[in-house]
C-alpha positions in Angstrom: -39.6 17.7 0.7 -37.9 16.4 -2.4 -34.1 15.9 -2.2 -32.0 18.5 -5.2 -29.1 18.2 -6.3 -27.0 21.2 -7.5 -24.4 19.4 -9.6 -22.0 22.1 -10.4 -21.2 22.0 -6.6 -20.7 18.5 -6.0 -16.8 18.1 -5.3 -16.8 14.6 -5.2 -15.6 14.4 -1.3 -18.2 11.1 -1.1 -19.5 12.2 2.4 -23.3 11.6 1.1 -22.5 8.0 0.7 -21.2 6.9 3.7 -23.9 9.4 5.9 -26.6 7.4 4.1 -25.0 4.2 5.5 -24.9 5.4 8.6 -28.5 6.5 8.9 -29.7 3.7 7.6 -27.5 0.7 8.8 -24.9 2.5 11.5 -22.2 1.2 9.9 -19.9 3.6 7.6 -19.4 2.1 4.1 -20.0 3.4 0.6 -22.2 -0.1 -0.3 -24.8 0.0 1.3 -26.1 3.7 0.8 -29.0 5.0 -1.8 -26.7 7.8 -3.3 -23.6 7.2 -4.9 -20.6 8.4 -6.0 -20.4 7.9 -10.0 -16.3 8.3 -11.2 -15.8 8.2 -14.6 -11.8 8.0 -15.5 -12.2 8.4 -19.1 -14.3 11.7 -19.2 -12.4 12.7 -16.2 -15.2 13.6 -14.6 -17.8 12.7 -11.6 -21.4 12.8 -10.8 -23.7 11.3 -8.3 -26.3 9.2 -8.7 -29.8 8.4 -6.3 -31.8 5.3 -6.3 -35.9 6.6 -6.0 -39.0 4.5 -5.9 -39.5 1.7 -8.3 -35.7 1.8 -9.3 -35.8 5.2 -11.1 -32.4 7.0 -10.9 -31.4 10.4 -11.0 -28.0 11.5 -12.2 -26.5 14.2 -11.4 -23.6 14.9 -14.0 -21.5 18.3 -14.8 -23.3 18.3 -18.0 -26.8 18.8 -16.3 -29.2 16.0 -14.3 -30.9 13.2 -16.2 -33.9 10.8 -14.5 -34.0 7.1 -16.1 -36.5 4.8 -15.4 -36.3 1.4 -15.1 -36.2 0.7 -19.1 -34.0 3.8 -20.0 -30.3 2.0 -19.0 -28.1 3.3 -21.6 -25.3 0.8 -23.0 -22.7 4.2 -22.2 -24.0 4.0 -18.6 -21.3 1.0 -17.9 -20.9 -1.1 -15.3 -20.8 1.9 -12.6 -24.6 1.9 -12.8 -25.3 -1.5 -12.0 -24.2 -1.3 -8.6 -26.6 1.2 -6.7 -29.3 -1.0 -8.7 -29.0 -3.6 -5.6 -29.0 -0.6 -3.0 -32.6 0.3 -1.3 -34.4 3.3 -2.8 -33.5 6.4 -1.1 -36.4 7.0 1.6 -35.3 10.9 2.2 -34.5 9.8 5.5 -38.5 9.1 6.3 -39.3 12.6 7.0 -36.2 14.1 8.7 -33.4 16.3 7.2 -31.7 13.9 5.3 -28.0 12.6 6.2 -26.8 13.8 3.2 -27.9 17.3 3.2 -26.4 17.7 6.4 -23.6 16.3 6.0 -22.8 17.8 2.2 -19.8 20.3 2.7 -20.6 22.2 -1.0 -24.5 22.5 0.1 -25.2 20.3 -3.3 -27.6 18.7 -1.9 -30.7 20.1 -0.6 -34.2 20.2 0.2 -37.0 21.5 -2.0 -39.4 21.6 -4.4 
C-alpha cells in the first residue's frame, strides 16, 4: 500500500528518519534514510520530505503536500532539498509495514490508498 502522510500531525520528533536507517542499513543516522526531516528557520516551520521512484519527491508542509518531479526544483526549495536527492528512493520497506509508520508517535504517517 502507498505510504500518506497527514502533515498537520507531523511534530517534527524525526523518529521516521532514523527508523528508515535502521531498516535499511542497521545503523541509526538521519543520512542515510529516504524520508527526511525538512526545518525551515525563517518560516518557522517544518515538513517532511520522501524520495519515490525516479527522484520524485513528496513534501509534506503545514500548508498542504506538494509532488515534484525531477524538473519541478523550485529556486525557494534551498539547499535543504538537495540532500535527500543522494538518498535511495523510499522502497516502502519492500512489502512490510514500513519503519516509519510504526515507529511515527503522531500516526502521520500511514498506509493507504
Amino acid at each position: 500500500m502507498p505510504l500518506r502522510l497527514d502533515t498537520l500531525k507531523c511534530t517534527g520528533c524525526g523518529l521516521c528518519e532514523l527508523a528508515c536507517s535502521f531498516r535499511r542499513d542497521r545503523v541509526i543516522t538521519t543520512m542515510r534514510s529516504s524520508i527526511m526531516l525538512h526545518l525551515d528557520d525563517k518560516k518557522n516551520y517544518f515538513g517532511v520530505m520522501i524520495k519515490r521512484p525516479n527522484d520524485e519527491l513528496v513534501l509534506g508542509r503545514p500548508e498542504g503536500l506538494e509532488i515534484q518531479g525531477r524538473g519541478d526544483r523550485k529556486e525557494e526549495d534551498g539547499a535543504g532539498a538537495k540532500p535527500i536527492l543522494l538518498r535511495e528512493e523510499c522502497d516502502e520497506c519492500d512489502g512490510e509495514i514500513p519503519y516509519c509508520v510504526r515507529i511515527c508517535p503522531s500516526r502521520c504517517l500511514y498506509e493507504g490508498e
